[in-house]
N, C-alpha and C positions, 0 to 999 in steps of 0.2 A: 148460573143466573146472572144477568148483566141489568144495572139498573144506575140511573142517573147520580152520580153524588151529592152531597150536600155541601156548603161551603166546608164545612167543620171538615169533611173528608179530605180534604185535598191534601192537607200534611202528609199522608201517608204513603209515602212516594217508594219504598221497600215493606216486602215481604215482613210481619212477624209473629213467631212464632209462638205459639200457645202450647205446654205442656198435656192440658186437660181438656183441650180439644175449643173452637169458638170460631166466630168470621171475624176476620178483619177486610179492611178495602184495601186493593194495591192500585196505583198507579201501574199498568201495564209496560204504558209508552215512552212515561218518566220524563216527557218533554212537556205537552200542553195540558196544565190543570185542567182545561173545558172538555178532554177527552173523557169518552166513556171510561168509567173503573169497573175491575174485575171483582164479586165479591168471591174469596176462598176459604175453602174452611180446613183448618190445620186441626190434624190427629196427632197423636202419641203414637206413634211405631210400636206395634206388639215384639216380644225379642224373636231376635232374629230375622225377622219382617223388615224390606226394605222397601222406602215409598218414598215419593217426591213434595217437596215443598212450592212453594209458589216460584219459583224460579228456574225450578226444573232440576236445582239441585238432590242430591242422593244421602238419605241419613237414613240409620240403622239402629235398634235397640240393642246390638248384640254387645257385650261388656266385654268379655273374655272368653280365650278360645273356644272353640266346641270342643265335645270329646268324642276321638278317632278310635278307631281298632289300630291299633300297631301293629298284630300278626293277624288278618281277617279268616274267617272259615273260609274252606278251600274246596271244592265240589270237585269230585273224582269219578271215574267211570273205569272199574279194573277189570280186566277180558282175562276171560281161562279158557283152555280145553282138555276134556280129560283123556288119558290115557288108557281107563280101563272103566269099566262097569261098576260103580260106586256104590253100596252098600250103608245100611243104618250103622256100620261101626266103619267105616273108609272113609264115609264122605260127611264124618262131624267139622264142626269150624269151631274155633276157641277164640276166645278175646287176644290173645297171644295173635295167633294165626293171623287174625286182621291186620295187625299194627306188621307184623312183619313181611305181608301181601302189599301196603301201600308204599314200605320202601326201606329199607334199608342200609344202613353202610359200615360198611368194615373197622370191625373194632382190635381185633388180636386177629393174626394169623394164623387161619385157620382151627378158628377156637368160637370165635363169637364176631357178631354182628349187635349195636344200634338202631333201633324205631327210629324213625323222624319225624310221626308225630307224635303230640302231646295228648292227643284225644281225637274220638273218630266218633259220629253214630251212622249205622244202617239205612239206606233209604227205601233202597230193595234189589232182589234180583230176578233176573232173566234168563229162565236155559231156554236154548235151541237148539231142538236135537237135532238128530242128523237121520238123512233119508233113510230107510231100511227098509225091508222088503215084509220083516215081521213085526209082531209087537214093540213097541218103542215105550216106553213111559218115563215119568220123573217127577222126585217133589223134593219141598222144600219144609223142613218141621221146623219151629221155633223153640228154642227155649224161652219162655217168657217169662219165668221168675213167680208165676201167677197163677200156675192152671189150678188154683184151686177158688178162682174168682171168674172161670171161663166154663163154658160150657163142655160136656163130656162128648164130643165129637171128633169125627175124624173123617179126613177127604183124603181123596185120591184123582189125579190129575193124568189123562193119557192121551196117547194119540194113535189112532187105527192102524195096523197093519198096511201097507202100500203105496198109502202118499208119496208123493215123488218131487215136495218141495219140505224143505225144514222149515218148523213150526217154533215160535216161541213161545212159553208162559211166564209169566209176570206175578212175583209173590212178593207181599209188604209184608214186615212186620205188623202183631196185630196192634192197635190206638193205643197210648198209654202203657204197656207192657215193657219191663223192665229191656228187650232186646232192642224197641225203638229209642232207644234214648243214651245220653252222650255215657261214652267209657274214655272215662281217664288213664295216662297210661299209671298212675298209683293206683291202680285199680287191683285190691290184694287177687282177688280171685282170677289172676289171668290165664289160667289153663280152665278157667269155666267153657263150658259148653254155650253156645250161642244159636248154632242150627246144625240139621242134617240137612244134605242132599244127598239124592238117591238118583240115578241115571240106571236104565236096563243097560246101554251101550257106551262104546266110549266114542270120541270123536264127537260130542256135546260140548256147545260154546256156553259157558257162564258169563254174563254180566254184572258185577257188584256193583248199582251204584250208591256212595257214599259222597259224606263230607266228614274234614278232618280239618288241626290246627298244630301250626309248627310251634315250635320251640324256640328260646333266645339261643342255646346253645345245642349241640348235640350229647344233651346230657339226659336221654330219658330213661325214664325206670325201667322198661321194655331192653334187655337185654338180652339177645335169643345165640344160644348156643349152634352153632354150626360144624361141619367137618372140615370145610372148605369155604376159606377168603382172605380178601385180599385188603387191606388195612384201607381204607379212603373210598374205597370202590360202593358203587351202589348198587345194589341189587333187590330184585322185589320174592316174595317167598308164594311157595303155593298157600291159599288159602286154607289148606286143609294138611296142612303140611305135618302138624301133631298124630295125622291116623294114617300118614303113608304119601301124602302127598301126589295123592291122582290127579288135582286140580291143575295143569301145566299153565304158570303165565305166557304168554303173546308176548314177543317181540322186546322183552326187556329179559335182561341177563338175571338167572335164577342161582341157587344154591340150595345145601340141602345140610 
């Protein structure tokens, strides 16, 4: 809003500030009293919030630092394929299993391996099977900590005889159930059960995808016994590695 001064206005040749908000007149031009004045109205900066003054200057509510994540969650996508026809007792996954799926490294030779993360949760996974000329099927069961607050159901998930492109399915954890949500690696129960899959065939691509968080050091409670490693070396573990390890990781160096 631009409006004519009064004589009384004309002292006010700079910008000033009001904590609790008000108008004052500025002098724009700061050379000829008889110019027009600008009236402005000065706020209080909300924290954090940054906004201008009549000068065009920069001021901020913010006191003292924000707070950061120093290690942030880390969104992972882990690829398998299996080598054999996976079963309700072949194809369980453990809490263990997971932490030793996203990664690994050599602790004693040829004795054990180190987790590197501190904690992971589920987000879901994906198999796609593979062409066949017969029956193909597969699923994914949960343990959810719960089923006695779940309905008494059961599904089954397949794909026709003959197809001649590979299909995927797509299975979350179910809302709120103890398998969607974060496991620490102090997590006493790490040889608990977490899911089955089940594959008719092998040659079945699995998708994990997860998020997990590092550690200050490589000091986690997840220490997983192996037959074969190499002190420093990284290596990631089959998923399913506790019932025989049909799950084969892709493209990164395994151990058993």
């Amino acid at each position: 809003m631009w409006s004519k001064p009064a004589s009384s206005d004309v002292k006010h040749h700079t910008p000033v500030t009001s904590q609790k908000g008000g108008f004052v007149v500025v002098d724009k031009e700061k050379k000829d009293p008889s110019k027009v004045y600008q009236v402005v109205r000065y706020r209080q900066s909300a924290p954090g919030k940054v906004i201008k003054n009549g000068k065009g200057q920069r001021q901020t509510g913010i006191a003292v630092p924000r707070r950061i994540v120093v290690f942030p969650v880390i969104p992972l996508t882990l690829r398998f394929i299996n080598n054999a026809a996976l079963t309700s007792g072949t194809g369980i996954i453990t809490v263990a299993d997971v932490f030793g799926a996203i990664g690994v490294i050599g602790r004693v030779t040829n004795t054990s391996v180190t987790a590197l993360a501190t904690a992971f949760r589920l987000k879901r996974m994906l198999i796609y099977l593979p062409v066949d000329a017969t029956y193909d099927g597969c699923q994914v069961h949960w343990f959810t900590g719960e089923e006695d607050r779940e309905p008494d159901m059961e599904y089954v998930e397949t794909r026709a005889g003959g197809v001649t492109a590979p299909q995927g399915l797509s299975f979350v954890p179910p809302k709120n159930s103890l398998v969607s949500q974060w496991y620490r690696d102090t997590y006493a129960e790490a040889t608990q059960s977490i899911a089955i899959t089940t594959v008719n065939n092998p040659d079945a691509v699995l998708d994990v995808d997860l998020e997990f968080t590092l550690p200050t050091a490589i000091t986690s409670s997840q220490v997983i016994t192996v037959a074969t490693a190499v002190v420093g070396t990284f290596y990631r573990l089959s998923i399913n590695r506790a019932a025989g390890g049909g799950w084969v990781p892709i493209d990164y160096q395994t151990t058993t």
